[in-house]
C-alpha positions as CSV (number, residue, x, y, z in Angstrom):
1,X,7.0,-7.2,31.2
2,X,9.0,-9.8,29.7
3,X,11.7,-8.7,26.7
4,X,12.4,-10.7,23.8
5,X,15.1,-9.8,21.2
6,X,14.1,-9.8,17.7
7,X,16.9,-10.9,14.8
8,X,18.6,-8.0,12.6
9,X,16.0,-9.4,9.9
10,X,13.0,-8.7,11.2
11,X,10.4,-6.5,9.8
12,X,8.0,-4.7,12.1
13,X,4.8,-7.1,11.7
14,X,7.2,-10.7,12.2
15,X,8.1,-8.8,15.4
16,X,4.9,-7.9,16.5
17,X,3.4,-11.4,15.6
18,X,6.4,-12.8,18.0
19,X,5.6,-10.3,20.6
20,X,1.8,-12.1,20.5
21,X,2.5,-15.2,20.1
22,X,4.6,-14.9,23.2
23,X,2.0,-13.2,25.1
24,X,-0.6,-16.0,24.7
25,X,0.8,-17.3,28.3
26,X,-0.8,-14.1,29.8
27,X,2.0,-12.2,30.4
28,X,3.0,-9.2,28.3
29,X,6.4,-8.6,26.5
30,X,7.8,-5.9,24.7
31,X,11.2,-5.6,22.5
32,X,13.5,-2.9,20.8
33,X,13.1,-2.1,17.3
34,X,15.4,-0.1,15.6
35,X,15.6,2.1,18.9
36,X,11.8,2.2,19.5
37,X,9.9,0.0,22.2
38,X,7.5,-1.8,21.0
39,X,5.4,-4.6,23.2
40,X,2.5,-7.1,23.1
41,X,-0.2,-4.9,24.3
42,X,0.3,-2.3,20.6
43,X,-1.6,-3.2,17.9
44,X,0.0,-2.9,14.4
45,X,-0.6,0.2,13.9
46,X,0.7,1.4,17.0
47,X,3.7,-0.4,16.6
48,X,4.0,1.6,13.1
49,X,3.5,5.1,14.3
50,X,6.0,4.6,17.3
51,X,8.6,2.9,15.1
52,X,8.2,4.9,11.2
53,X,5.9,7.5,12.6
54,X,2.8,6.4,10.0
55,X,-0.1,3.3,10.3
56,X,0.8,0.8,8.8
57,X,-1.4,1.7,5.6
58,X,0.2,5.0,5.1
59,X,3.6,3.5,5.5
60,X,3.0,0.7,2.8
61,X,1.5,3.5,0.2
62,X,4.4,5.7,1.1
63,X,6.9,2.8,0.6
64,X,5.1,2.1,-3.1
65,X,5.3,6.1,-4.0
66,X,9.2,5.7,-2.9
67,X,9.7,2.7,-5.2
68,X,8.0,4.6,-8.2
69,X,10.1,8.0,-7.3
70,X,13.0,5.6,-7.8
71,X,11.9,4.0,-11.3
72,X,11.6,7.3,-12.4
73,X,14.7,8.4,-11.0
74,X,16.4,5.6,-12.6
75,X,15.0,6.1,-16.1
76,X,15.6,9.6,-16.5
77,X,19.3,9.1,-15.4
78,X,19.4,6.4,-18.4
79,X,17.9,9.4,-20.9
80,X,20.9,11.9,-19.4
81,X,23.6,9.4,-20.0
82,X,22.2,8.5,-24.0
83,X,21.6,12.2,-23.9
84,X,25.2,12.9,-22.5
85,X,27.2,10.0,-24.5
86,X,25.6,9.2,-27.7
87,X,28.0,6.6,-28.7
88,X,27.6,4.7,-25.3
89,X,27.2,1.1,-26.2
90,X,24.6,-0.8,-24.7
C-alpha cells in the first residue's frame, strides 16, 4: 500500500475521492484521517464508521440535528438576556 497525505482541510469524502482517484493505477493507497486509517479499498461508508463511528447518512442527519440544537440554543439565550436585562439596547 501506497500513503498519501491529505491537507488539514480535507473533509472525509475529498479524501476518500483522492484515495480513488489514486488507486485507478491498480495499486491501493491508504492515508490518516484525524487519527483513523482510512484506504482506497473502503467505501464511504466505511470510511465514515472508522473515522465518526456512523455511515455517512447518519452522520449528515446527525450533523443537521446538531445545527438545529444550536439555533435553539442560540435563541433561547437571546430570550434570557431580554429576560435578564430589559433595557439592553439592540
Amino acid at each position: 500500500m501506497k500513503e498519501i497525505q491529505f491537507s488539514l482541510a480535507s473533509t472525509i469524502d475529498k479524501a476518500m475521492q483522492q484515495l480513488y482517484d489514486a488507486s485507478r493505477d491498480g495499486n491501493i493507497y491508504y492515508g490518516i484521517f484525524n487519527d483513523k486509517t482510512i484506504n482506497s479499498n473502503m467505501s464511504i461508508d466505511e470510511a465514515y464508521i472508522a473515522i465518526v463511528g456512523m455511515n455517512k447518512s447518519d452522520y449528515e442527519k446527525f450533523q443537521e440535528q446538531e445545527f438545529e440544537n444550536m439555533k435553539a440554543r442560540m435563541k433561547n439565550r437571546e430570550k434570557a438576556d431580554k429576560w435578564l436585562m430589559p433595557d439592553k439596547e439592540e
